[in-house]
PDB file of the backbone (N, CA, C, O) and the ligand in Angstrom, with CONECT records:
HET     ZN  A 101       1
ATOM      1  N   UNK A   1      17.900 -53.192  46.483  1.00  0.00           N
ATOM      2  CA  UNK A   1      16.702 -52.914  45.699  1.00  0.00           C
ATOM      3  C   UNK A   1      16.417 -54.065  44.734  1.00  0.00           C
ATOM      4  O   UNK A   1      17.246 -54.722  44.104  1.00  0.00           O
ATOM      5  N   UNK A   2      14.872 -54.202  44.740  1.00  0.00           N
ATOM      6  CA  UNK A   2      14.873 -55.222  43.853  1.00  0.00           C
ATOM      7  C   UNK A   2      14.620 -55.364  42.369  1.00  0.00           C
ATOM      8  O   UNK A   2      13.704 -54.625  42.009  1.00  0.00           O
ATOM      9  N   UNK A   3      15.093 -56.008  41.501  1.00  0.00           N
ATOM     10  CA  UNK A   3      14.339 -55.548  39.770  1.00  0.00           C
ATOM     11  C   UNK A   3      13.272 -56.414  39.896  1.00  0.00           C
ATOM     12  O   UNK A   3      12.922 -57.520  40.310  1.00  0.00           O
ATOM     13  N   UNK A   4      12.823 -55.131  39.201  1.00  0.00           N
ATOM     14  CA  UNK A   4      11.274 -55.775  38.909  1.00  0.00           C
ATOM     15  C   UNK A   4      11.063 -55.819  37.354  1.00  0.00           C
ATOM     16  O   UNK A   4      11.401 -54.820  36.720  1.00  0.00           O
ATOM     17  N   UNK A   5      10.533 -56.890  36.691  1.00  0.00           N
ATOM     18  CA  UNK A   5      10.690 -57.211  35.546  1.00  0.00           C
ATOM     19  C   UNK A   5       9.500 -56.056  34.262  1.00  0.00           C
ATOM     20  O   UNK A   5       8.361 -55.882  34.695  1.00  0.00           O
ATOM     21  N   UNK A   6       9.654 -55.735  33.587  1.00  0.00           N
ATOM     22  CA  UNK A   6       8.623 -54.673  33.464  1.00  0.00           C
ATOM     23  C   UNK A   6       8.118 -55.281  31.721  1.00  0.00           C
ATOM     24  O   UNK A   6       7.271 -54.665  31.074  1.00  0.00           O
ATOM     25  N   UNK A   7       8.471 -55.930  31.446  1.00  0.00           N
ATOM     26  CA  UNK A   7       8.251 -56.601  29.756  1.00  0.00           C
ATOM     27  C   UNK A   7       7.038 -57.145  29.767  1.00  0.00           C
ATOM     28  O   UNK A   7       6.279 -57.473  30.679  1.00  0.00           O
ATOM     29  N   UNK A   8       6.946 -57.213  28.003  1.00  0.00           N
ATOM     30  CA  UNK A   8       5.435 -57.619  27.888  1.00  0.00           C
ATOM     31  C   UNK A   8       5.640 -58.682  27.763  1.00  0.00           C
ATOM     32  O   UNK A   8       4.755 -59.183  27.070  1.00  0.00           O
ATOM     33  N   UNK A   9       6.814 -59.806  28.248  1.00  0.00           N
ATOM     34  CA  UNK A   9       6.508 -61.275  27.629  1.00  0.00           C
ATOM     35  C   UNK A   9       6.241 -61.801  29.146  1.00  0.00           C
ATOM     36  O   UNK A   9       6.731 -62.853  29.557  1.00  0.00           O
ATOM     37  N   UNK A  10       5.056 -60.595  30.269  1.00  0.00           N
ATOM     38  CA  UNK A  10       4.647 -61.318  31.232  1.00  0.00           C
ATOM     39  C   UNK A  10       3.269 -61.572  30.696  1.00  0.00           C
ATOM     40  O   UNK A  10       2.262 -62.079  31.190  1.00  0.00           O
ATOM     41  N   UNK A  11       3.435 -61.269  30.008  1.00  0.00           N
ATOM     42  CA  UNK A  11       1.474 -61.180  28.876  1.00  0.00           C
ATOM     43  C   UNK A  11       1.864 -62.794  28.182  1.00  0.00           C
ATOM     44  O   UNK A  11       0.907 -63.506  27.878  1.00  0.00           O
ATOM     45  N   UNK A  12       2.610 -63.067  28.063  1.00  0.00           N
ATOM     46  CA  UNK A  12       2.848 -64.303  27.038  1.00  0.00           C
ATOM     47  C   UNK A  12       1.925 -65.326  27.491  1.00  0.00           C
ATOM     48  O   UNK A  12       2.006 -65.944  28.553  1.00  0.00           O
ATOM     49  N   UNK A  13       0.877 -65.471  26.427  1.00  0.00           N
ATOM     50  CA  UNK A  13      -0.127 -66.396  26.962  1.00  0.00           C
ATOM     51  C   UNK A  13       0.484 -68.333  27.070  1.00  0.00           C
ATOM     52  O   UNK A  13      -0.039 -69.375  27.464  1.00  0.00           O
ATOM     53  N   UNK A  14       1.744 -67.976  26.511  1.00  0.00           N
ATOM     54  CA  UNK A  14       2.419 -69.361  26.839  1.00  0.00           C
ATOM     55  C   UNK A  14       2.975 -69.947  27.997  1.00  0.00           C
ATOM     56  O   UNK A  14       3.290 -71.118  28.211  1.00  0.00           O
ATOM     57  N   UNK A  15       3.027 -69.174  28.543  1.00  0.00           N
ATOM     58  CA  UNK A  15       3.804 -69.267  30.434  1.00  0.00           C
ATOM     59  C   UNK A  15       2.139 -69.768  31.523  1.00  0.00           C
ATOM     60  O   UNK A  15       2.032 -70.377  32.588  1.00  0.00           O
ATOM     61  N   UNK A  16       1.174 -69.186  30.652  1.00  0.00           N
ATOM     62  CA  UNK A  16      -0.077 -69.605  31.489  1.00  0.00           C
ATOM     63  C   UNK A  16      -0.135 -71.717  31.457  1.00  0.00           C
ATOM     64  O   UNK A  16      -0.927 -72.284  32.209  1.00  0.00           O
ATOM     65  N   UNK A  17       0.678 -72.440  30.630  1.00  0.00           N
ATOM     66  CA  UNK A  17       0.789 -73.358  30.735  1.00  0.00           C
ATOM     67  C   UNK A  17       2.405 -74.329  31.720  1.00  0.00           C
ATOM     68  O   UNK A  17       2.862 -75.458  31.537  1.00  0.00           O
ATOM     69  N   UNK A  18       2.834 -73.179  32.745  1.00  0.00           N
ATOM     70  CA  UNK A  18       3.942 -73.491  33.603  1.00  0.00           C
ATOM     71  C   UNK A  18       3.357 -73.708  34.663  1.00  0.00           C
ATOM     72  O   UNK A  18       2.258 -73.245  34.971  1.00  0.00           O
ATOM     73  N   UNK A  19       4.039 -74.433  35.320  1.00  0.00           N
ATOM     74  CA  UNK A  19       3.145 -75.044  36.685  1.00  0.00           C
ATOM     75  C   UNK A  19       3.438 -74.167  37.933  1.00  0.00           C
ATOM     76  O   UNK A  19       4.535 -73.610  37.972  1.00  0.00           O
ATOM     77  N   UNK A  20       2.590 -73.997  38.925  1.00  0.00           N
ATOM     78  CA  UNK A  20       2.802 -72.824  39.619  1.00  0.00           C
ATOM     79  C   UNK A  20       3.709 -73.044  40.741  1.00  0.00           C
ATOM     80  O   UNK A  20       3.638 -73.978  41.541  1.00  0.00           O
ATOM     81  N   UNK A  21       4.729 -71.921  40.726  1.00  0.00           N
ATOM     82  CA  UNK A  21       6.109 -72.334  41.496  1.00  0.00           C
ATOM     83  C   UNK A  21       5.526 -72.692  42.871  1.00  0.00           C
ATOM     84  O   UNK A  21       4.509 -72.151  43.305  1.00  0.00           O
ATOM     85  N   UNK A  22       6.388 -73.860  43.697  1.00  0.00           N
ATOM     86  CA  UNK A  22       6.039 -74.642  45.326  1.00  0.00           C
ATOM     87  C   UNK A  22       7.115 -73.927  45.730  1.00  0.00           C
ATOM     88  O   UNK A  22       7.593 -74.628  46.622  1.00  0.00           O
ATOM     89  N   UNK A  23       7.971 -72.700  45.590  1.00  0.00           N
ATOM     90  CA  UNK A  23       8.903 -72.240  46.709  1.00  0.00           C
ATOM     91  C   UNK A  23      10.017 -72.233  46.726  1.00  0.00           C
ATOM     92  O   UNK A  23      10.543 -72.026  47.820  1.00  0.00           O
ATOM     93  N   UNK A  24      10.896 -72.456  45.523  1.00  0.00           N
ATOM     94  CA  UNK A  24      11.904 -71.976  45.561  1.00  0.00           C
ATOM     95  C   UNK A  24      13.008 -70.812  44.934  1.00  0.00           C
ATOM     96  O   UNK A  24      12.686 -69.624  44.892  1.00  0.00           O
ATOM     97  N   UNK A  25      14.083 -71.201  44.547  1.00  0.00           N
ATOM     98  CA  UNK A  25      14.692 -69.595  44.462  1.00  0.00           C
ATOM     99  C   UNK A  25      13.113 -69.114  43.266  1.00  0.00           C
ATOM    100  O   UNK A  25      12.267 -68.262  43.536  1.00  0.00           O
ATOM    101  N   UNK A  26      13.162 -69.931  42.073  1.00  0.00           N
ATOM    102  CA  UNK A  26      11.979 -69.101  41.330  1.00  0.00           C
ATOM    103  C   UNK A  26      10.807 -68.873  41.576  1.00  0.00           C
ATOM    104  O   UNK A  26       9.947 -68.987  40.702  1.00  0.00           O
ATOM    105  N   UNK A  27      10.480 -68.437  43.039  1.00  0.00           N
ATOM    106  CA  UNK A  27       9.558 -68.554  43.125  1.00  0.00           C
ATOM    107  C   UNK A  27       8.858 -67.277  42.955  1.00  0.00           C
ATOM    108  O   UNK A  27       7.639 -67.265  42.789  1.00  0.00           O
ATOM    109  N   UNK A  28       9.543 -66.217  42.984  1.00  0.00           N
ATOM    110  CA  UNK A  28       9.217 -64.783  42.793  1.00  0.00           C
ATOM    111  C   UNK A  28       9.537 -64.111  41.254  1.00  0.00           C
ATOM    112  O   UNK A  28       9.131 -63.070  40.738  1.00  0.00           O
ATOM    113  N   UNK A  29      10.615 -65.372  40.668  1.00  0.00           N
ATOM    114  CA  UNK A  29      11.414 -65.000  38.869  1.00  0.00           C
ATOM    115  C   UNK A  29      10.546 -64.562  38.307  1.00  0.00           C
ATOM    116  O   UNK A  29       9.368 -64.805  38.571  1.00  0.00           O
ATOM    117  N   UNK A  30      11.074 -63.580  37.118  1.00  0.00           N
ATOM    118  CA  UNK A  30      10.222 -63.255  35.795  1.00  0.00           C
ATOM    119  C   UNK A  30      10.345 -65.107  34.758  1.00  0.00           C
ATOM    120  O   UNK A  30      11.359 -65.431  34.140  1.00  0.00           O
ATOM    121  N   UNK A  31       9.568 -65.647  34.813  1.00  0.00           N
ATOM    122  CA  UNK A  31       9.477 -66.784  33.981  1.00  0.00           C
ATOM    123  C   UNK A  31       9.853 -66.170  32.287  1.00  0.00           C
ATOM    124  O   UNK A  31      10.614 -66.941  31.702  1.00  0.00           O
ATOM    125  N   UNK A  32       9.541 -65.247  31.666  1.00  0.00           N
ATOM    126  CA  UNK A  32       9.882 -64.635  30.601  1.00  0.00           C
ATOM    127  C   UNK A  32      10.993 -64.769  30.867  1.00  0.00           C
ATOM    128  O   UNK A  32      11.493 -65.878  30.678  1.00  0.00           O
ATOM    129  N   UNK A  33      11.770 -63.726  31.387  1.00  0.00           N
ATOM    130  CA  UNK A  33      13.488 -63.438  31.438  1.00  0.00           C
ATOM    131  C   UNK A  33      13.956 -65.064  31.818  1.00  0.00           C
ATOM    132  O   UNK A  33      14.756 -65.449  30.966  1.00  0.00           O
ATOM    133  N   UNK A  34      13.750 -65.840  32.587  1.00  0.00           N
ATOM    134  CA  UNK A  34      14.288 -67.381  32.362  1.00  0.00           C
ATOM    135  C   UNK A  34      14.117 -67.772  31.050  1.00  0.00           C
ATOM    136  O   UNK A  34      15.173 -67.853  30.423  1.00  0.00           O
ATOM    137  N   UNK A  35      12.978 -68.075  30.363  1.00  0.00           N
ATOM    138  CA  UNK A  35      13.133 -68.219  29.158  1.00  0.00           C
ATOM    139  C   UNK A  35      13.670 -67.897  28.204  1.00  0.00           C
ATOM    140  O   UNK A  35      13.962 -68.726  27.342  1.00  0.00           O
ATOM    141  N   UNK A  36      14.025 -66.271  28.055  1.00  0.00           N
ATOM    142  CA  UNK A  36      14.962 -65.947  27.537  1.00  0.00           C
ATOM    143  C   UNK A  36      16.204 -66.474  27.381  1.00  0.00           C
ATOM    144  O   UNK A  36      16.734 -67.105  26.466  1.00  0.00           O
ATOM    145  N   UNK A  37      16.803 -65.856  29.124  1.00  0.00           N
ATOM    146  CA  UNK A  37      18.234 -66.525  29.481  1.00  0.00           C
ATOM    147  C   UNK A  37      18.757 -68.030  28.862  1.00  0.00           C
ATOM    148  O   UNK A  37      19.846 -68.381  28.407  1.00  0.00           O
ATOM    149  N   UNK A  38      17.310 -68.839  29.082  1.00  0.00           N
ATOM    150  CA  UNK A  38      18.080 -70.192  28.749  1.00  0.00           C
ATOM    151  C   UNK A  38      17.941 -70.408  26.956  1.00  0.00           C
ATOM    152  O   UNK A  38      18.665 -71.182  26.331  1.00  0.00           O
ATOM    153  N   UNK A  39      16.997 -69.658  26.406  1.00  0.00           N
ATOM    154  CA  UNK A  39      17.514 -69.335  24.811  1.00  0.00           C
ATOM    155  C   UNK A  39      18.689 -69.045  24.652  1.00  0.00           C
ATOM    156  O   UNK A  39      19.484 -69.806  24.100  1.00  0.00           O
ATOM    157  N   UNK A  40      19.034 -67.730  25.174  1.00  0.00           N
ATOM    158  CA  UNK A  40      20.252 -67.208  24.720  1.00  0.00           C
ATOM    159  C   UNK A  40      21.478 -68.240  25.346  1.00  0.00           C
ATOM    160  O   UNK A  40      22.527 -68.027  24.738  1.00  0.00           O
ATOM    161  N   UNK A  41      21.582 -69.002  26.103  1.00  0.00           N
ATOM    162  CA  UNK A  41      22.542 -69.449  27.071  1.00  0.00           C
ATOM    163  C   UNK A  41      22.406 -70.974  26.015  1.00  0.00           C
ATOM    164  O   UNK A  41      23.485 -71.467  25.686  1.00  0.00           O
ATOM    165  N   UNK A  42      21.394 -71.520  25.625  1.00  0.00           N
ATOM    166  CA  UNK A  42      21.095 -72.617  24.845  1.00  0.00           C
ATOM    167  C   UNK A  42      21.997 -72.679  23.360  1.00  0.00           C
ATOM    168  O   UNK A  42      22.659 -73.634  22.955  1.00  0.00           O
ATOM    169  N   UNK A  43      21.744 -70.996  22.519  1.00  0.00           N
ATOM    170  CA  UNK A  43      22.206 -70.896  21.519  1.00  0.00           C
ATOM    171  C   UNK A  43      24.034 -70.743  21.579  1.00  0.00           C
ATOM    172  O   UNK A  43      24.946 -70.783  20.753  1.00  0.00           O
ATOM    173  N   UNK A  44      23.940 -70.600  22.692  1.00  0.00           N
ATOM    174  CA  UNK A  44      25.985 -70.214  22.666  1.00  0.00           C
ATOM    175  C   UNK A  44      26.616 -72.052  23.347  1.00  0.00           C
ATOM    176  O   UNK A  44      27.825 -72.241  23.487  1.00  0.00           O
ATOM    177  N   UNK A  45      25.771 -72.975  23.616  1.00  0.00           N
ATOM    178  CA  UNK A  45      25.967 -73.947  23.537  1.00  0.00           C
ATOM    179  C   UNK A  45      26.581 -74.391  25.411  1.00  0.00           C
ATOM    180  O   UNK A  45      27.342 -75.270  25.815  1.00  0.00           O
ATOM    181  N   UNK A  46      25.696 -73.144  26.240  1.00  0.00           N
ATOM    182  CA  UNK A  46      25.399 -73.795  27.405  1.00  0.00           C
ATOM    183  C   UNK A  46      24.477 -74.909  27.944  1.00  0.00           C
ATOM    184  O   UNK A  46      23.256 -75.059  27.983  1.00  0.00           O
ATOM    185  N   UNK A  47      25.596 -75.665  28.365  1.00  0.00           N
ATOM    186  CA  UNK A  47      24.378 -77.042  28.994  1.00  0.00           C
ATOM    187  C   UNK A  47      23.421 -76.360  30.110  1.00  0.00           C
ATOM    188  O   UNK A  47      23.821 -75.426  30.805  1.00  0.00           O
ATOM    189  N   UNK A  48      22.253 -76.857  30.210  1.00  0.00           N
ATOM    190  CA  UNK A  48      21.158 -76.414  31.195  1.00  0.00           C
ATOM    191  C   UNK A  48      21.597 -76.711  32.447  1.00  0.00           C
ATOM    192  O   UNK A  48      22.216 -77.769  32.563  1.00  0.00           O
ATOM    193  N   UNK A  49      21.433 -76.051  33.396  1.00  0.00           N
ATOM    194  CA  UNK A  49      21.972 -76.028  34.786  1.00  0.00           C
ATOM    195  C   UNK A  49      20.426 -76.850  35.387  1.00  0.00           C
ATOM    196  O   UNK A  49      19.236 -76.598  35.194  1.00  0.00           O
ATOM    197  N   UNK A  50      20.962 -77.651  35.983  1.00  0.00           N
ATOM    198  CA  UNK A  50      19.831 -78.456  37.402  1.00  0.00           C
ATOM    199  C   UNK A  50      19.557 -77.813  38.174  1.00  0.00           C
ATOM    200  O   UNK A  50      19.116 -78.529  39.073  1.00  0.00           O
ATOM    201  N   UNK A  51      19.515 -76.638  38.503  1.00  0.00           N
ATOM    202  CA  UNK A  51      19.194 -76.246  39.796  1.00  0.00           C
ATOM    203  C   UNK A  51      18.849 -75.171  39.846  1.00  0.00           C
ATOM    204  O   UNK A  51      19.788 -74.383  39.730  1.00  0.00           O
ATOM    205  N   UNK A  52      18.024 -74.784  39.955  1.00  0.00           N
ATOM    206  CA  UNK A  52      17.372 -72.979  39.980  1.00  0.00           C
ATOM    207  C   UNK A  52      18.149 -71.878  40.476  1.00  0.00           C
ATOM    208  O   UNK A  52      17.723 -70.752  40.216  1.00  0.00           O
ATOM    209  N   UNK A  53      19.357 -72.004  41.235  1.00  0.00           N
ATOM    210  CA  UNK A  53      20.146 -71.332  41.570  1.00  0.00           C
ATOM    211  C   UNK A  53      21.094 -70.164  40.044  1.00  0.00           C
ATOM    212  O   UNK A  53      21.906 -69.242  40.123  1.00  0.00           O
ATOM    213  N   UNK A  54      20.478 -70.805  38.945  1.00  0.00           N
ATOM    214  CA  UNK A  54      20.983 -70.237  37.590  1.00  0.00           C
ATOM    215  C   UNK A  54      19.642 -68.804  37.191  1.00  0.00           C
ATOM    216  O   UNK A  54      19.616 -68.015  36.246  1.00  0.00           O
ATOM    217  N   UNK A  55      18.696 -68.970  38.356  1.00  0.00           N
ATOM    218  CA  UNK A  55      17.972 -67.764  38.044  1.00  0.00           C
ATOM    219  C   UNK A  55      18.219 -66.678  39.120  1.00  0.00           C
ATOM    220  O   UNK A  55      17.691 -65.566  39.109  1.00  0.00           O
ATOM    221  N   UNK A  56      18.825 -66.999  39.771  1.00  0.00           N
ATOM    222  CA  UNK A  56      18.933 -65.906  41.414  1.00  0.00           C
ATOM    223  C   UNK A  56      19.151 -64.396  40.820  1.00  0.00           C
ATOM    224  O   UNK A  56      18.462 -63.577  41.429  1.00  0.00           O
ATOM    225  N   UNK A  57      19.811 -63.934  39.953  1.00  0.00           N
ATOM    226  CA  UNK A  57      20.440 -62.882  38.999  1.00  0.00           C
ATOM    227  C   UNK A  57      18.878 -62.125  38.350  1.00  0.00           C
ATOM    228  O   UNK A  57      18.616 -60.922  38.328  1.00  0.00           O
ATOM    229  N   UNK A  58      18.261 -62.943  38.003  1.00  0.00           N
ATOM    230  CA  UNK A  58      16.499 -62.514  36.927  1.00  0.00           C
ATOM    231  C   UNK A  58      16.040 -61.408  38.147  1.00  0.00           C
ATOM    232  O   UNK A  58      16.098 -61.404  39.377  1.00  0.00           O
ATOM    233  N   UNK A  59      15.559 -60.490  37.110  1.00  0.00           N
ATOM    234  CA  UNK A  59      14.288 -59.744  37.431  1.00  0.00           C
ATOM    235  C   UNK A  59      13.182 -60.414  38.660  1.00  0.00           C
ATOM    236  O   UNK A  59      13.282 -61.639  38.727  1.00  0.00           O
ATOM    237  N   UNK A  60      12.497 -60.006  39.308  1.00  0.00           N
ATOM    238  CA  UNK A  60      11.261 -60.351  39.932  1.00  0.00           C
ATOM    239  C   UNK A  60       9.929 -59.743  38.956  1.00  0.00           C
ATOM    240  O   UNK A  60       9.837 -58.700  38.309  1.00  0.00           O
ATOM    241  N   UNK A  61       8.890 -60.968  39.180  1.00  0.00           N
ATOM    242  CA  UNK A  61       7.655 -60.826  38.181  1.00  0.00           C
ATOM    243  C   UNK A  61       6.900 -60.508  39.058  1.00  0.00           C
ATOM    244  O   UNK A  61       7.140 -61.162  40.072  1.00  0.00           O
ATOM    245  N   UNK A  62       5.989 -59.727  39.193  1.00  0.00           N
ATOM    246  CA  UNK A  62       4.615 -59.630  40.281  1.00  0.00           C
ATOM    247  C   UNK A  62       3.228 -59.074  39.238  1.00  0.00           C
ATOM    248  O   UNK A  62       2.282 -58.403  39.651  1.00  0.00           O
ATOM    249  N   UNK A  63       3.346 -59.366  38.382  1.00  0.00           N
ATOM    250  CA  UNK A  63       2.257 -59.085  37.306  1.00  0.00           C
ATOM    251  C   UNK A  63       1.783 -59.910  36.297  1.00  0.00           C
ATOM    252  O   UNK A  63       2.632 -60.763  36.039  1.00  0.00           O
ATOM    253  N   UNK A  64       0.545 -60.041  35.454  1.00  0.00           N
ATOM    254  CA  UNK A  64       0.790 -60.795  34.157  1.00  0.00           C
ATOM    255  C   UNK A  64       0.283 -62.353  34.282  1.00  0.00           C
ATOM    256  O   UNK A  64      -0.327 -62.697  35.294  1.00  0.00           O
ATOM    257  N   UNK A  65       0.559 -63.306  33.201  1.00  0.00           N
ATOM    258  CA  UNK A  65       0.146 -64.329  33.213  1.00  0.00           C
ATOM    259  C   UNK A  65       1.410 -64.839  33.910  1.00  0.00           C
ATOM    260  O   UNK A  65       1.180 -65.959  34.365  1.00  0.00           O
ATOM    261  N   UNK A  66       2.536 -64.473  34.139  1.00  0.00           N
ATOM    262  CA  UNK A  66       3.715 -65.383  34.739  1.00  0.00           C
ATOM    263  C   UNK A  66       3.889 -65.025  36.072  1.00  0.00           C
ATOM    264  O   UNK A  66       4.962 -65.300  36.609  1.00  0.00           O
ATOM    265  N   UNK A  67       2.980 -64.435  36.719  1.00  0.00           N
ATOM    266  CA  UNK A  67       2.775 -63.834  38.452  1.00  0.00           C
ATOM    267  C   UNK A  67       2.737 -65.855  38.705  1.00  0.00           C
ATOM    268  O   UNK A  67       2.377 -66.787  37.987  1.00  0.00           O
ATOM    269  N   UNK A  68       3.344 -65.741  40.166  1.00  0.00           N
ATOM    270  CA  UNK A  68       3.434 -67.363  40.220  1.00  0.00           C
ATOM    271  C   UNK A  68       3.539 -68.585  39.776  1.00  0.00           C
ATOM    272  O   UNK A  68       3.329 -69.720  40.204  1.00  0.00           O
ATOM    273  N   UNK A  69       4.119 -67.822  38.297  1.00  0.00           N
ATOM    274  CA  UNK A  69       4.848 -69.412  37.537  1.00  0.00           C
ATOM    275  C   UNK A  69       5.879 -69.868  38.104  1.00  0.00           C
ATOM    276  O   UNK A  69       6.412 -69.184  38.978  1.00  0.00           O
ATOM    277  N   UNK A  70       6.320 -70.916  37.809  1.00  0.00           N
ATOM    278  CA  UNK A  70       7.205 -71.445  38.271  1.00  0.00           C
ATOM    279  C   UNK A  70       8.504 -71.108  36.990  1.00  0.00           C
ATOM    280  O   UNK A  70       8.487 -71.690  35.905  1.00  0.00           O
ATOM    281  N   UNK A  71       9.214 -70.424  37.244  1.00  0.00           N
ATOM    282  CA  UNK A  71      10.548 -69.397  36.398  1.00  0.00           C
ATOM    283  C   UNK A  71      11.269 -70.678  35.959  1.00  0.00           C
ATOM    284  O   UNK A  71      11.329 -70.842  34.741  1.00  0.00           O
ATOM    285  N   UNK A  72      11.944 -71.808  36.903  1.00  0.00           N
ATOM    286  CA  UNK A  72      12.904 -72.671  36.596  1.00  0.00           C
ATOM    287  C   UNK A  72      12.272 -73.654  35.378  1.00  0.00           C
ATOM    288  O   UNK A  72      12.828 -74.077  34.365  1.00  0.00           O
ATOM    289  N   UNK A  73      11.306 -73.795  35.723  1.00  0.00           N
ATOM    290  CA  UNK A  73      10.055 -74.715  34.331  1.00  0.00           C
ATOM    291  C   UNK A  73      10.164 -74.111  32.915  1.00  0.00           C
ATOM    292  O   UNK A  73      10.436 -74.765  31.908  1.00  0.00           O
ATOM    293  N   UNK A  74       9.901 -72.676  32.959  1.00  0.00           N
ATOM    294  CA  UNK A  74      10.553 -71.966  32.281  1.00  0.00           C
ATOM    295  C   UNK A  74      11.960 -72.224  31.156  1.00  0.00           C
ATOM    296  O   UNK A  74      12.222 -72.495  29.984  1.00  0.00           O
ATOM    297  N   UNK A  75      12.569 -71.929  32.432  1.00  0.00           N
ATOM    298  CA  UNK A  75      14.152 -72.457  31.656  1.00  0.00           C
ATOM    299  C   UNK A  75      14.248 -73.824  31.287  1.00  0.00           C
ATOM    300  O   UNK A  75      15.104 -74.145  30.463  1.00  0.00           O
ATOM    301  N   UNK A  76      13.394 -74.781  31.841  1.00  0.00           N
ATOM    302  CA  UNK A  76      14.156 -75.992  31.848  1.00  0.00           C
ATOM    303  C   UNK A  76      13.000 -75.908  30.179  1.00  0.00           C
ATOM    304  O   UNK A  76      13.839 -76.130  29.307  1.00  0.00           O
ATOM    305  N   UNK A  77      11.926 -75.756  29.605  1.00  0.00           N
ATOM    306  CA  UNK A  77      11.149 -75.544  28.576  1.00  0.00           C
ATOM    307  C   UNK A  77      11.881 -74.569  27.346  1.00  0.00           C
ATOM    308  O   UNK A  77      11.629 -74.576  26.141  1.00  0.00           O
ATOM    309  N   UNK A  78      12.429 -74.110  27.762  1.00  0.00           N
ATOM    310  CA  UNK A  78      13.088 -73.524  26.781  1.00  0.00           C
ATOM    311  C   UNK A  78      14.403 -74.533  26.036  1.00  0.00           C
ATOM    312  O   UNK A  78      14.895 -74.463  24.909  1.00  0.00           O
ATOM    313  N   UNK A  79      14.684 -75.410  27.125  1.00  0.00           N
ATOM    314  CA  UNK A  79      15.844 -76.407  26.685  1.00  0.00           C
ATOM    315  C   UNK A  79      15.382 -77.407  25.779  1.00  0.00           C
ATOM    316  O   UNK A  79      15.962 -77.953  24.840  1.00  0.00           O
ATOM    317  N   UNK A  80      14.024 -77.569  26.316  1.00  0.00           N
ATOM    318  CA  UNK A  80      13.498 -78.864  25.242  1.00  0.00           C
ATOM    319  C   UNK A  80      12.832 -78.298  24.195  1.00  0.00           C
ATOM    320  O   UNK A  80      12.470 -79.020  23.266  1.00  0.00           O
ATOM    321  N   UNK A  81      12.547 -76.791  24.189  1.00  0.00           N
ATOM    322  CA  UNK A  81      11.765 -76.106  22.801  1.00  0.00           C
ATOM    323  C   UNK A  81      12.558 -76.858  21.396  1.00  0.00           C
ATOM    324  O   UNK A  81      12.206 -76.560  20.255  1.00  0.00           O
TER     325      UNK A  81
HETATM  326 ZN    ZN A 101      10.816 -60.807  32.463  1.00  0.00          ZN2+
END
C-alpha cells in the first residue's frame, strides 16, 4: 500500500518554484516531506545524500502545488536554505 502524503505543506506556495521532476525515484515524492526530512536530517548534522534514493521511504504527493515537483530539488534546497 502506498502513503499518500495528506499535509498542508502541499499548499506551500514555495515548492511552486521546484522544477518539475524528469523521472526519477522523486518523481511521485511529497516535495514537502523531502524538505522536511532534509531539515531535520540537516539539523542533527547529516551530510546531504547525492542521490534521490534518500527519498524512496517519503509519502507519495498527488495533490497541491507540489503534484510533479521534483521532491529531490526539494531536499537538495533545503541544504542550501
Ligand atoms: Zn508531504
Amino acid at each position: 500500500m502506498k502513503h499518500i502524503c495528506k499535509k498542508n505543506h502541499r499548499y506551500n506556495p514555495m515548492f511552486t518554484i521546484l522544477p518539475d521532476n524528469q523521472g526519477q525515484t522523486g518523481r511521485h515524492k511529497c516535495p514537502g516531506c523531502a524538505f522536511e526530512m532534509a531539515m531535520l536530517n540537516k539539523s542533527q548534522g547529516i551530510p546531504a545524500c547525492n542521490d534521490d534514493s534518500v527519498l524512496a521511504e517519503l509519502p507519495e504527493s498527488q495533490a497541491g502545488t507540489v503534484r510533479h515537483k521534483d521532491a529531490f530539488a526539494a531536499y537538495q534546497l533545503a541544504y542550501k536554505y
